[in-house]
Backbone as CSV, one residue per row, in Angstrom:
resi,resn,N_x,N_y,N_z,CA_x,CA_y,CA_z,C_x,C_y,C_z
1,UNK,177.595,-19.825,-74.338,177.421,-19.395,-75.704,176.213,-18.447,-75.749
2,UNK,176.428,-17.371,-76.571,174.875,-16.514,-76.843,174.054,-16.721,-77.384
3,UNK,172.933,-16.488,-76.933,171.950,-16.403,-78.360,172.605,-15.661,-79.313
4,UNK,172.692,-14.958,-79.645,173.196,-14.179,-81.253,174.415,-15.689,-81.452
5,UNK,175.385,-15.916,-80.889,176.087,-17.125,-81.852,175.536,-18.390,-81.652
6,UNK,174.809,-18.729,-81.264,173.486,-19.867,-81.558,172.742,-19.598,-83.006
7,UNK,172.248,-18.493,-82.461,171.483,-17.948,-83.768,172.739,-17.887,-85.271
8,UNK,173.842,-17.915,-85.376,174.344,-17.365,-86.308,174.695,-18.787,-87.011
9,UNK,175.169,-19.478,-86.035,175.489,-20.846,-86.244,174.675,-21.862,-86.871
10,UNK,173.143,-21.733,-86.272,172.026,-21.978,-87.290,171.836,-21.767,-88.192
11,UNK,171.983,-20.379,-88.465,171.955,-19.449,-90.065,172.710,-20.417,-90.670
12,UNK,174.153,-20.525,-90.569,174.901,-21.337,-91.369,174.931,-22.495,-91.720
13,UNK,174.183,-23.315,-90.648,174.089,-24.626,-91.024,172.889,-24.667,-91.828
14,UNK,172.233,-23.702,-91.921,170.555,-24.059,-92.533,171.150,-23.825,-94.088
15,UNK,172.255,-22.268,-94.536,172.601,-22.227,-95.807,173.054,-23.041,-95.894
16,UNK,174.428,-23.788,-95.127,174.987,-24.874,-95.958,174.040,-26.223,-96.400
17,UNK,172.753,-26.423,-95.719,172.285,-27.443,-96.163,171.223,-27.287,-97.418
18,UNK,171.248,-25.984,-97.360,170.871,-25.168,-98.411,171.832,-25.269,-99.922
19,UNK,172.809,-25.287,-99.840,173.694,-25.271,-100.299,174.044,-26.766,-100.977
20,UNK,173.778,-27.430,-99.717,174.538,-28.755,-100.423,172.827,-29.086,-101.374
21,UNK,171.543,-29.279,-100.981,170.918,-30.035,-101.491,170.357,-29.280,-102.815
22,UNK,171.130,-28.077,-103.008,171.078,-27.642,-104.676,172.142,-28.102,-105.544
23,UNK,172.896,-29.157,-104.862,173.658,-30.383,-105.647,173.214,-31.688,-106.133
24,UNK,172.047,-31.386,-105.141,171.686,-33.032,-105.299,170.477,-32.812,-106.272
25,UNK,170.590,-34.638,-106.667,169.415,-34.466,-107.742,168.032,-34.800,-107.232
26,UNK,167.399,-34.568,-108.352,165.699,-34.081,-107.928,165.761,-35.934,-107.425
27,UNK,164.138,-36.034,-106.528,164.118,-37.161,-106.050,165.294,-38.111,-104.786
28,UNK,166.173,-37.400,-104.386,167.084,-37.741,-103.679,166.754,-37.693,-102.066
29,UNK,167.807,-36.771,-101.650,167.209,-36.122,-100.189,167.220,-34.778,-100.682
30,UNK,167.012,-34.458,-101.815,167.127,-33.053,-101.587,165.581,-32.347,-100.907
31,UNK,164.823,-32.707,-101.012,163.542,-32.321,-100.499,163.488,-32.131,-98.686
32,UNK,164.207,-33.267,-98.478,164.280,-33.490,-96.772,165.036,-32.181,-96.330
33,UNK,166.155,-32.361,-97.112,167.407,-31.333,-96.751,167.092,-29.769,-96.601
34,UNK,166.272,-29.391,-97.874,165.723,-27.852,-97.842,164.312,-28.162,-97.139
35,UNK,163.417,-28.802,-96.828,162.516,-28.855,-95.926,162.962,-28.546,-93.861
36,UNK,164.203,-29.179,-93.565,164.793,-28.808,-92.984,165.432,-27.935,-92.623
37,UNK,165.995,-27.231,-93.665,166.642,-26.173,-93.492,165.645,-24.948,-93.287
38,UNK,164.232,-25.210,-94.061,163.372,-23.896,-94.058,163.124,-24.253,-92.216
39,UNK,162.643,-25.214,-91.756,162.222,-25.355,-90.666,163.365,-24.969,-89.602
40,UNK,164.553,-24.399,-89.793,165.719,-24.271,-88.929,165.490,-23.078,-89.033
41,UNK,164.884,-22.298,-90.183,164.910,-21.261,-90.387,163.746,-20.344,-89.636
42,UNK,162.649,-21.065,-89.349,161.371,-20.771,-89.131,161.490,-21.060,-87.589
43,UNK,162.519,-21.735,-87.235,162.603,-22.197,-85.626,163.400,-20.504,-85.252
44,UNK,163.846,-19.881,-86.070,164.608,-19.122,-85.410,164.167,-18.063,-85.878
45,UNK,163.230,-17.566,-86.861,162.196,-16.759,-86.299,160.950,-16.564,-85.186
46,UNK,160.603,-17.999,-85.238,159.857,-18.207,-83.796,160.397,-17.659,-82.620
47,UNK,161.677,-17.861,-82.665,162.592,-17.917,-81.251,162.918,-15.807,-81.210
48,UNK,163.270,-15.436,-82.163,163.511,-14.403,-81.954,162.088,-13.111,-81.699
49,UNK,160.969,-13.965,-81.920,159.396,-12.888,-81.675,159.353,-13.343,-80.028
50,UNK,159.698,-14.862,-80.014,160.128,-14.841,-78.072,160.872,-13.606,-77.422
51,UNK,161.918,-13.739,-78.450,162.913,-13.139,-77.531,162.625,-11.345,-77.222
52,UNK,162.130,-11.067,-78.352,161.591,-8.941,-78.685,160.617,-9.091,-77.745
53,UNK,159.492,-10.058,-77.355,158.438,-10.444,-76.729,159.104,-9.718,-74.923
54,UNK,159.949,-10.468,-74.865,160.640,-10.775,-73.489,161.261,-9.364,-73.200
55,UNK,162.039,-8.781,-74.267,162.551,-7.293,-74.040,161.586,-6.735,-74.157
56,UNK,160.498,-6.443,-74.400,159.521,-5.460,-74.321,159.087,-4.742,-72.982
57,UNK,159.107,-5.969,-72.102,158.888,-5.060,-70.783,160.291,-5.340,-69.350
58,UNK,160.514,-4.478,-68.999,161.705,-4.212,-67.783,161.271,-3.824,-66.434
59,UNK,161.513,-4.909,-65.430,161.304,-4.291,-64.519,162.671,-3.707,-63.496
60,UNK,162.471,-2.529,-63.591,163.699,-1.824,-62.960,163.904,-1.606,-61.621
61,UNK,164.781,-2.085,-60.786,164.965,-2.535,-59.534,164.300,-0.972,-58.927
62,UNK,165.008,-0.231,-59.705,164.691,1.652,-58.610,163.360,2.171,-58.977
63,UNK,162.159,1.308,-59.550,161.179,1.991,-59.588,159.961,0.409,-58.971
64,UNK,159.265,0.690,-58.824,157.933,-0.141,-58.419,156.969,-0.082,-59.180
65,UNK,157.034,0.201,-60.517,155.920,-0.510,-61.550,157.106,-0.954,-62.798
66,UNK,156.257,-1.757,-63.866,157.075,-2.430,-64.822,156.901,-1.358,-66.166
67,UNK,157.775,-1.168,-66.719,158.109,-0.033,-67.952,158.019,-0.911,-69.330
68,UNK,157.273,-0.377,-70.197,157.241,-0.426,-71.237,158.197,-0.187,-72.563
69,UNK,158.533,-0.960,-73.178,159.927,-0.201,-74.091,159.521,-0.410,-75.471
């Protein structure tokens, strides 16, 4: 599986729980539910400043220093 459908799959589960706990009433789980969901959300911005982090530099088999992008 990819990252991008990892990542997308998250997206969706974070709206749908998004989704469901603007059904529920105040005092319930709705607090847990969107507390969670922001944190699914925040896991996968973390993950993606990894990931730009990681493409930033290439080392290219046909040259002998590491390139900047």
């Amino acid at each position: 599986m990819s990252y991008y459908t990892i990542k997308n799959r998250l997206i969706m589960a974070a709206d749908k729980m998004i989704f469901a706990a603007e059904k529920l009433p105040e005092g319930s789980k709705k607090e847990a539910n969107l507390n969670l969901a922001d944190d699914i959300l925040t896991f996968i911005e973390e993950v993606e400043k990894l990931v730009e982090d990681r493409k930033s530099t290439r080392l290219n088999s046909s040259h002998r220093c590491i390139s900047y992008a």
